[in-house]
C-alpha positions in Angstrom: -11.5 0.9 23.4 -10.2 2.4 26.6 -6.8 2.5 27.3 -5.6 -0.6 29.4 -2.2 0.4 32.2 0.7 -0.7 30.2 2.3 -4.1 30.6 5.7 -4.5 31.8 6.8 -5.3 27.8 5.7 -2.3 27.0 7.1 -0.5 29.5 10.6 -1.8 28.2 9.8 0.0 24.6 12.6 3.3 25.6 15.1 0.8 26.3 14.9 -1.1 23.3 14.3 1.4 21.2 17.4 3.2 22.6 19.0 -0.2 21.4 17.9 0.1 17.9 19.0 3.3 17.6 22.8 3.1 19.0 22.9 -0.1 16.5 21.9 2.4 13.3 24.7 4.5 14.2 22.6 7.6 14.5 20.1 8.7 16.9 18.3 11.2 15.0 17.1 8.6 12.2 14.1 8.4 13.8 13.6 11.9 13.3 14.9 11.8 9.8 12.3 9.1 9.2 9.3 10.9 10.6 9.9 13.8 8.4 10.0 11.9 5.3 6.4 12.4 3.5 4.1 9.7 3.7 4.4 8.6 0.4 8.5 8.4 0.4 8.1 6.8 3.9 5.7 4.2 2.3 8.0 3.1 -0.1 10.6 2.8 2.3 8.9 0.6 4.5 7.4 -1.3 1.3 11.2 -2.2 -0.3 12.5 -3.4 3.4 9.4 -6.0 3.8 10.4 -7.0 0.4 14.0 -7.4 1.5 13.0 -9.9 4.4 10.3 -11.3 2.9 13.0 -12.5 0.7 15.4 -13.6 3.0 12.5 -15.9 4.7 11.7 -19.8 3.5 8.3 -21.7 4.6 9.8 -23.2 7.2 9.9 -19.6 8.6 6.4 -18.6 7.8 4.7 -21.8 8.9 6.7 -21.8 12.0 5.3 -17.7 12.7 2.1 -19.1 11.9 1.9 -21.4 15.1 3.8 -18.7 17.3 2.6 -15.6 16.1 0.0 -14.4 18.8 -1.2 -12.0 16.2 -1.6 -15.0 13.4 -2.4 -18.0 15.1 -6.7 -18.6 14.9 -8.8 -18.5 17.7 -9.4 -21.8 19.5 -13.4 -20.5 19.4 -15.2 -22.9 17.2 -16.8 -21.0 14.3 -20.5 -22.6 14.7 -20.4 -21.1 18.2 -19.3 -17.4 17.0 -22.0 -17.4 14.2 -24.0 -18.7 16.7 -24.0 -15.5 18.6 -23.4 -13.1 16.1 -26.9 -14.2 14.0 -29.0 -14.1 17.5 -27.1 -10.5 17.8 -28.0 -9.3 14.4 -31.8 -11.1 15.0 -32.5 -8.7 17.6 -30.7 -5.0 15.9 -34.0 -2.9 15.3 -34.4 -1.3 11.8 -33.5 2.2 12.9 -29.7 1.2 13.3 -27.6 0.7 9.7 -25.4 -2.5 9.6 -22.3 -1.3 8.3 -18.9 -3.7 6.7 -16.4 -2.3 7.6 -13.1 -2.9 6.4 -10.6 -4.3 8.8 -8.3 -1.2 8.5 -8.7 2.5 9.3 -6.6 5.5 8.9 -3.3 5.9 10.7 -4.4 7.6 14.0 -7.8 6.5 14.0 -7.4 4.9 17.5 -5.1 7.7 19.3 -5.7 10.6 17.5 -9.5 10.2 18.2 -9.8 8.9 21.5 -6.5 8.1 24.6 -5.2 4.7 22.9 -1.6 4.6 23.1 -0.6 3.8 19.3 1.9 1.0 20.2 -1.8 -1.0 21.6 -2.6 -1.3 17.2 -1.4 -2.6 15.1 0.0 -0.1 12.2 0.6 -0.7 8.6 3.7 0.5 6.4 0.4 2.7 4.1 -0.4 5.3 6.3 -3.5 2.7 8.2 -3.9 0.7 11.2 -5.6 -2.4 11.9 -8.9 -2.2 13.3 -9.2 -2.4 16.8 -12.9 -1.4 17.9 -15.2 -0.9 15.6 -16.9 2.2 17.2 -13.9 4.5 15.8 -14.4 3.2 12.6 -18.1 3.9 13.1 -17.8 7.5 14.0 -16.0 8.2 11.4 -18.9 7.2 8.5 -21.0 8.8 11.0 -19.1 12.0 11.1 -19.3 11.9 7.4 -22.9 11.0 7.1 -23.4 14.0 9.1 -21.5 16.1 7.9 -23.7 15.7 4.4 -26.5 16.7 6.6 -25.3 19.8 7.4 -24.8 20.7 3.9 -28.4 20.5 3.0 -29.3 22.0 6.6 -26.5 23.6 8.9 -28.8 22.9 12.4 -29.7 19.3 10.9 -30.5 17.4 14.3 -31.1 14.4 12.3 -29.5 11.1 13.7 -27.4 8.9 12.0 -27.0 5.3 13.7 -24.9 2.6 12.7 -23.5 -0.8 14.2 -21.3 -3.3 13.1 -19.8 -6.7 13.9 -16.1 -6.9 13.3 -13.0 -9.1 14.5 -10.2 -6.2 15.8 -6.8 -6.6 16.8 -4.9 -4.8 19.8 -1.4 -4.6 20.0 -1.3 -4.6 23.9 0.1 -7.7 26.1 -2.9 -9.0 28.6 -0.9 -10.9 30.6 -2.5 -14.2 29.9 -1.5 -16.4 26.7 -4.6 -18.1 26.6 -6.1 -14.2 26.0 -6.4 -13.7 22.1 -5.2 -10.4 20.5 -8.3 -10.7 18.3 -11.8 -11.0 18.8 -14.9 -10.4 17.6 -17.1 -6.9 18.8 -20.2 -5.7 18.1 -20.3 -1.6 18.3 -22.8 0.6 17.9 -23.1 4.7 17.2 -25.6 7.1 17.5 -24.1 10.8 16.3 -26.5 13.7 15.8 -26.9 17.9 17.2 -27.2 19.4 20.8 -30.6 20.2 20.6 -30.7 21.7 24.2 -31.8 20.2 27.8 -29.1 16.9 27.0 -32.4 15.5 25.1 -29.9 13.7 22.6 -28.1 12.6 25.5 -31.3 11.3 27.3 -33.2 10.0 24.7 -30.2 8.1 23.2 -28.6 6.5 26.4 -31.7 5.0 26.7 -32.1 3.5 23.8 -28.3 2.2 23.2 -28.9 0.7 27.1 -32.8 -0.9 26.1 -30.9 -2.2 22.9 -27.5 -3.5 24.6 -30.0 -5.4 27.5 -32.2 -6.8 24.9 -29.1 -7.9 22.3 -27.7 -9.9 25.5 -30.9 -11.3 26.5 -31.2 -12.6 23.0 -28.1 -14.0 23.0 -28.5 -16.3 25.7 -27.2 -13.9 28.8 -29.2 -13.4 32.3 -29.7 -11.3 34.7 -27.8 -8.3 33.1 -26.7 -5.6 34.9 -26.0 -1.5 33.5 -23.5 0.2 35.8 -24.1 3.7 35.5 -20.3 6.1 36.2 -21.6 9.9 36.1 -18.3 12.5 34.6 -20.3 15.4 35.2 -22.6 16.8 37.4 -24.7 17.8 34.8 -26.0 14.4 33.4 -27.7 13.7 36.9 -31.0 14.4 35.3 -29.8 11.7 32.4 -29.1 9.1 34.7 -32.2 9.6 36.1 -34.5 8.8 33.2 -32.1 5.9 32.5 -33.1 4.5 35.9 -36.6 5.6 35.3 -37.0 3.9 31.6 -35.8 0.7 32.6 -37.2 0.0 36.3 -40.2 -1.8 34.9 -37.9 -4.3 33.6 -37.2 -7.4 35.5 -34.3 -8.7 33.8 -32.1 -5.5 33.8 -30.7 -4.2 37.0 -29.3 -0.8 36.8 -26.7 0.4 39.3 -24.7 3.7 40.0 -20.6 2.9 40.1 -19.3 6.2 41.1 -16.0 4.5 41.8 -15.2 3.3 38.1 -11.4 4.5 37.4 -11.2 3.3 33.7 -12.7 5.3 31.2 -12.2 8.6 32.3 -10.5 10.9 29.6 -11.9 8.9 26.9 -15.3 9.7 28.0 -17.4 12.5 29.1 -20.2 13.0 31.0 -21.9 9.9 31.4 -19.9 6.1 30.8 -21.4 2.6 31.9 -20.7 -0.8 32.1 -23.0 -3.8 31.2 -22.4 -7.6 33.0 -24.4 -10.5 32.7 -24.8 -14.2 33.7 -23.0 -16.5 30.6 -23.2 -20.3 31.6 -23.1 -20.1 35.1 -20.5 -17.6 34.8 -20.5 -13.6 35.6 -18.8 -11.3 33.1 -18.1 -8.2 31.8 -20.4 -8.1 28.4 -20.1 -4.7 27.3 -19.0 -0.6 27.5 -19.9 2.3 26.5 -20.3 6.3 26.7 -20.6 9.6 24.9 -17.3 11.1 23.2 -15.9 14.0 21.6 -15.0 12.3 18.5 -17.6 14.0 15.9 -16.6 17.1 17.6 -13.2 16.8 16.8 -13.8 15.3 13.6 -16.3 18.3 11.8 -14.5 21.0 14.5 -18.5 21.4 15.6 -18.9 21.7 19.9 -23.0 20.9 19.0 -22.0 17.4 17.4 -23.1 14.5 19.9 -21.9 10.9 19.6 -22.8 7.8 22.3 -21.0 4.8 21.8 -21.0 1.5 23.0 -19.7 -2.1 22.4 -20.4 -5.6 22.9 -17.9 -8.7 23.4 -19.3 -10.8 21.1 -17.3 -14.1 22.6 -18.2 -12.8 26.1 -21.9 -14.6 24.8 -20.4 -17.5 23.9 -21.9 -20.4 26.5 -20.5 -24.1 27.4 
């Protein structure tokens, strides 16, 4: 999930904030608050839900139920999303794990990990967040996965590669009120070892790109197109077996976009883009790129990790 600019509501978060705090009659609460321990801040946060929980009637939670962006169902039909979602899963190849994952990750699973302002998820009063791609949830099981590697072999090379299909919430304001703040993505992970000459790095761009091309072919897509965005130098010879491996097929155009702003600081070396043709219409389908995250996460600079993402409802047709 790269990090959008920040809406004009968000913008106004010092001044109310400022507000809130001139109204408890001490600025440093906040301060006093994020000191507490997680545990006392918990319960806290637990007894004043309770409190206004109390205080509210059904009249109150049946009228937040047609308001609430965050509560109110999508105006997709489910038949259509399942649609999708079972031609997705029809073409995943054996070598990639399906993972559940549970709709909640640990607090700072989204900032800490990668540049997503923490106001853009949605946090819980027990020390989680609400999902809000699955690929950070997937890199963490990888991370861990790999990390039980390493303990039977310290140079273990061997790849771990999950996906998943989730519906994530983000926090942020689009703009637009017909624009959900949940949906339905498909991610995918590949996490293994530097093994020298980027060969993870070719080899697994490759495949994630093959896969993505196929997974939106299958789902009803045309003509897609893979915009390549090289961070560094370095990856030249990358993008060029990416451009090599899939110039024999016709239904795949691969294209350079040295120009593409977003993305940059949550991804390094090499990031792309993937559009397609959806009923007569051309849109964005997908994203993706190799991170630091399984670097951070096992404090190892020879961990790798590609990423990548599909809008599931971007596949959704007339």
């Amino acid at each position: 999930m790269t990090d959008a600019t920040p809406s004009s509501r968000e913008n106004n978060d010092d001044t109310a904030l400022g507000r809130i705090l001139r109204q408890a009659g001490d600025a440093a609460v906040l301060d006093t608050l994020a000191r507490l321990s997680g545990a006392d801040l918990t319960t806290l946060l637990l007894e004043t839900m309770r409190v206004r929980a109390r205080a509210l009637t059904p009249a109150d939670v049946f009228r937040r139920h047609h308001s609430d962006r965050f509560a109110s169902p999508s105006a997709l039909p489910f038949a259509r999303l399942r649609q999708v979602e079972d031609a997705l899963l029809s073409a995943m190849p054996a070598e990639f794990e399906m993972v559940t994952l549970s709709p909640v990750v640990p607090l700072g699973t989204h900032s800490v990990l990668a540049t997503v302002d923490q106001n853009k998820v949605v946090s819980t009063i027990r020390g989680s967040e609400v999902a809000a791609d699955p690929t950070n949830a997937l890199a963490l099981e990888a991370a861990l996965r790999r990390q039980r590697l390493s303990q039977g072999d310290p140079r273990s090379a061997d790849c771990v590669r999950l996906g998943a299909i989730q519906r994530v919430v983000r926090a942020q304001w689009f703009g637009q009120a017909s624009m959900s703040p949940h949906f339905t993505l498909m991610g995918l992970v590949s996490a293994g070892r530097d093994t020298g000459n980027l060969a993870f790095e070719r080899q697994h761009a490759i495949e994630h790109l093959s896969l993505t091309a196929d997974l939106v072919g299958t789902a009803g897509g045309q003509g897609t197109e893979i915009r390549l965005t090289m961070l560094e130098e370095r990856f030249a010879p990358v993008v060029e077996e990416i451009e090599k491996a899939l110039s024999g097929r016709s239904d795949v155009l691969v294209v350079k976009d040295p120009d593409r702003e977003s993305g940059r600081g949550y991804y390094t070396g090499l990031c792309f883009k993937v559009y397609a043709t959806v009923a007569h219409e051309w849109r964005e389908i997908g994203d993706g790129g190799f991170v630091g995250w399984t670097q951070k996460l096992l404090g190892n600079r020879k961990e790798r990790l590609l990423i990548s993402g599909i809008g599931v409802e971007r596949l959704i047709g007339e």
